[in-house]
Every structure is written in C-alpha cells, then in structure tokens.
C-alpha positions, 0 to 999 in steps of 0.5 A: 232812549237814544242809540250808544252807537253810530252808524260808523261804530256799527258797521265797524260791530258788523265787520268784527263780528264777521271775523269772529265768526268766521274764526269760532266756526274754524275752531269748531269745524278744524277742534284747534286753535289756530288763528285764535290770537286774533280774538286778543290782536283785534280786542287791543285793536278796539282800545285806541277807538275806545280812547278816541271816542271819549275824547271827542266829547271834550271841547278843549285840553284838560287832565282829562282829555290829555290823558285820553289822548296818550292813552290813546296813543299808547294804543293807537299801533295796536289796530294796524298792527294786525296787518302783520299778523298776515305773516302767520298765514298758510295752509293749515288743513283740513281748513281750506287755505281760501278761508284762512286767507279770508279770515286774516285779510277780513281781520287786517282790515279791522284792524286797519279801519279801526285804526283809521277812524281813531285817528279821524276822531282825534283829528277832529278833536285837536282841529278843535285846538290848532291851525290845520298846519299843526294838527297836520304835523301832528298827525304825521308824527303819530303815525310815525311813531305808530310806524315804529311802535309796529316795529317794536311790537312785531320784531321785538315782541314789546306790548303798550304796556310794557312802557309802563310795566317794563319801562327801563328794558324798553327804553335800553333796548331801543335808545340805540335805534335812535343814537345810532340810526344808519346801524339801524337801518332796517328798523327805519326803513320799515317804519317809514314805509310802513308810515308812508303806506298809513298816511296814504290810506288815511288821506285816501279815506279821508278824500273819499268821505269829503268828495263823491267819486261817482259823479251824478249823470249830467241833465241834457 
C-alpha cells in the first residue's frame, strides 16, 4: 500500500502537530481557552494546501482543474494570515509569556510554510502551462492580492466565504479601495509590503531547495 503522504506533507503533520499540543497543554495547564483560535486559523490554513495538492494531479486546464485553482485561491490568504495572529500575544498568567511566544511563532510558521508549498504546488502545475515569464507574473499577482486579502481579513474582519455568502457587502465595502487609491493609502501600503515580505520568502525557499548552501569541502 503505497504512503498517502510525502515526506513534505509529513513534516508539515510534524510541525502542526507540535503547535497542537502545545496549545491543548496551555488549556489544561492554564482551564482557559486563550489561543484556542488558532486551532480553526490553522485548519483554514490547511485548505489552500488541500486544493493545491489535487491540482497537481492534473496535467493541463479543465473545469476540474480551473475550479481547484480559484478554490484555492480563494483560500490561499488563509495560511500566512496567521502571522497576524502575533497581535494578540501578551502575557497572559499563570502561562509564562516564553510559552506563549513559542506557541504563536511555532503556529505563524505554519502558517507561512503552509502557504508557501501551495503556492510551490501551483506553480509547479501552471508551469506545466506557460513560459516561466507568465507563470512568474501570475504569481506575483496571487500574492498580491494574498497581500490584500490579509488586509480585509484582519482589519475588516471579512472571511473567504464571505465572496460567496455575502458577495454584495464585500464588493461595496472595498470597490472604493480600488476607485479611490491615494484616500487609501493605508490599505496598499500594507498589501504591498506585506506582498513584498511574501515573495521574498517565497524566492528564498525556493533558492534554497534548488541550491545547497553548504558547500562540500574541497579535495587537496
């Protein structure tokens, strides 16, 4: 029987499972729920990889596969939305603020790398597709709007499916951002750094997985 999982996908299984423990032995040790948000915040964060790994079992652009693709998109802000969640940390007794700040870096990296190899795995499929150029260019732009829709989720407290449940309050409410940019600064401002800090990590992991950065010793 062959393994449903990759060795990727079990590491990623490993460092989930380490933020889930962490935070259930903060509930039992600390009888509160603080933090507990993070269990739904890093299930949301799963969904985009859930997306990207049945897309890359297709070979070229069907109903299928186009819907996977804006599904995933869709959900793609999700996973590095959790850095965000970094604002709610404090010291919150009797759990020692060490630990706390363990358990928000050790879930804003999930959901960062979960975020990350998505976005590999649809890569991979639309190079499959079009010139590295194109793929590049469209990258760049899903991270962008990643960038914004982190915005809207954080500061405007809008969820994925809320395109689709409350289409008409989401469009209305962020119609001006686009109509009326410089009035919005603030707004663009953050997507664009925060898209900016995204693509650099993204080209970082990417270098790193391509190119050893210890070099072997040399024979004399």
């Amino acid at each position: 029987m062959k393994n449903k999982f990759s060795s990727t996908e079990r590491m990623l299984l490993v460092s989930l499972g380490f933020t889930m423990i962490l935070l259930a032995f903060r509930i039992v040790y600390s009888g509160t729920l603080n933090y507990i948000f993070y269990a739904w915040n890093l299930f949301l964060a799963v969904v985009p990889l859930l997306f990207s790994r049945k897309l890359q079992r297709h070979s070229q652009f069907s109903s299928v596969s186009t819907g996977l693709l804006l599904g995933w998109l869709l959900f793609f802000p999700n996973a590095p939305y959790v850095i965000t969640d970094i604002f709610h940390f404090k010291e919150r007794l009797p759990v020692p603020k060490w630990y706390d700040l363990l358990l928000v870096t050790s879930a804003a990296w999930n959901g960062m790398i979960l975020g990350f190899v998505s976005l590999i795995q649809v890569e991979q499929f639309l190079s499959r597709q079009f010139s590295r150029i194109k793929v590049s260019a469209m990258i760049s732009c899903f991270v962008f709007l990643c960038g914004y829709g982190i915005y809207i989720g954080r500061y405007m407290r809008y969820n994925s499916w809320d395109i689709i449940t409350n289409p008409f309050r989401l469009i209305d409410e962020t119609t001006d951002h686009f109509f009326n940019p410089i009035q919005h600064f603030r707004v663009w401002e953050f997507t664009l750094l925060f898209s900016v800090m995204l693509i650099i990590i993204y080209a970082t992991l990417k270098h790193l997985s391509m190119n050893s950065f210890i070099k072997p010793e040399q024979k004399s």
